[in-house]
C-alpha positions as CSV (number, residue, x, y, z in Angstrom):
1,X,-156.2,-169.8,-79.9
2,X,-155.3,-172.9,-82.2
3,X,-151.7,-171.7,-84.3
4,X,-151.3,-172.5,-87.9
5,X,-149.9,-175.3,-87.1
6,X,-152.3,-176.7,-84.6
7,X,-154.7,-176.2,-88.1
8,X,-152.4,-177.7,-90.4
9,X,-151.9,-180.6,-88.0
10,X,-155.8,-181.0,-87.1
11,X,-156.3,-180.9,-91.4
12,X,-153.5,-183.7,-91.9
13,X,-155.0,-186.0,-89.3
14,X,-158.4,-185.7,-91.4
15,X,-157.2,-186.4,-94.4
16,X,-154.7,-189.1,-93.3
17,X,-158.2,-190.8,-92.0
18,X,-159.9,-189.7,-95.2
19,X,-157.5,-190.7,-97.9
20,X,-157.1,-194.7,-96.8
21,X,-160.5,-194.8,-97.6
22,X,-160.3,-192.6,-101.5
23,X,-157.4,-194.9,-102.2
24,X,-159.5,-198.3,-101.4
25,X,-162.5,-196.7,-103.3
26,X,-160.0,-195.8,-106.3
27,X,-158.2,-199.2,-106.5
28,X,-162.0,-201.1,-106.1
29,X,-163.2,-198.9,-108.9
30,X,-159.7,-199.5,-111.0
31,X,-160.2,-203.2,-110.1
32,X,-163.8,-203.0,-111.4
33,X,-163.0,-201.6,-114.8
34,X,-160.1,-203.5,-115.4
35,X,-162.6,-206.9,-115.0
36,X,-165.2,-205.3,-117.1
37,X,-162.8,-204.5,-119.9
38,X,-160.8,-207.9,-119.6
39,X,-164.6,-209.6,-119.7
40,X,-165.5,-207.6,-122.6
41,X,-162.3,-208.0,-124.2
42,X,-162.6,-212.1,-124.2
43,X,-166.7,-212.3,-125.0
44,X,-165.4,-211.0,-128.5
45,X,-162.6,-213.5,-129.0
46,X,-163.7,-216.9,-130.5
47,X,-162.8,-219.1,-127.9
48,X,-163.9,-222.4,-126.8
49,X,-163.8,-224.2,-123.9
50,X,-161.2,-226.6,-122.4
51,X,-163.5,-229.8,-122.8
52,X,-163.6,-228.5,-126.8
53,X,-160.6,-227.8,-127.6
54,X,-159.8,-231.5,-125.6
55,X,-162.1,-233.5,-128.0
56,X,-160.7,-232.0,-130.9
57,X,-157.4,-232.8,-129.5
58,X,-158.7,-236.6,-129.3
59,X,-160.1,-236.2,-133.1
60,X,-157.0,-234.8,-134.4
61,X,-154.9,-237.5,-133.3
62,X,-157.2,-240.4,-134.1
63,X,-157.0,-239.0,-137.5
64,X,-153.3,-238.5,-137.6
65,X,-153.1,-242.3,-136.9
66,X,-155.8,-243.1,-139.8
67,X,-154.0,-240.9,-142.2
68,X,-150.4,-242.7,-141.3
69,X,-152.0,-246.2,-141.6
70,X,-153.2,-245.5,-144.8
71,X,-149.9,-243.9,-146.1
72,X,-148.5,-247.4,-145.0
73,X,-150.4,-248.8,-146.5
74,X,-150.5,-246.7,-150.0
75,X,-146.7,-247.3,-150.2
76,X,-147.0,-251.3,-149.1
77,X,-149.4,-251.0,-152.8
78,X,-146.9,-249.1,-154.6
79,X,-144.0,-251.5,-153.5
80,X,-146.3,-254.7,-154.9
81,X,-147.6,-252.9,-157.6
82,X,-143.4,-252.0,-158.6
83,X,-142.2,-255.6,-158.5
C-alpha cells in the first residue's frame, strides 16, 4: 500500500517532467506575442530604410555645401557692392 508520501512523491516526479515542458510552451507563446506586437508596433511608424535615410544624408549635405558657397558668395557681392 503506497503512503501519502509515496503519492505526493509519485505526483511531484510528474509534474517536475510536466512543467519543463508548460514553461517552454509559455516562454515560446510570450516570445511569439512579444514579436507580433513589436512587428505591429513598427508597420505603423513611418520609417524608412537605411539606404533612404543614407541618400538623404548624401542630399542634405551636398546641399549644405551649395547653400554655404552661395552665402560666400552673397557676402563677397555685398563687400564689392559696399566699396
Amino acid at each position: 500500500m503506497k503512503t501519502p508520501q509515496d503519492f505526493f512523491s509519485q505526483l511531484q516526479g510528474q509534474f517536475g517532467s510536466v512543467l519543463p515542458d508548460m514553461a517552454k510552451a509559455a516562454r515560446d507563446d510570450v516570445e511569439h506575442h512579444a514579436r507580433a506586437t513589436a512587428m505591429s508596433v513598427l508597420s505603423r511608424l513611418d520609417l524608412v530604410t537605411r539606404e533612404e535615410f543614407d541618400a538623404q544624408q548624401a542630399v542634405l549635405l551636398r546641399t549644405r555645401e551649395k547653400v554655404e558657397a552661395l552665402e560666400k558668395r552673397v557676402a563677397e557681392l555685398e563687400q564689392q557692392q559696399s566699396q
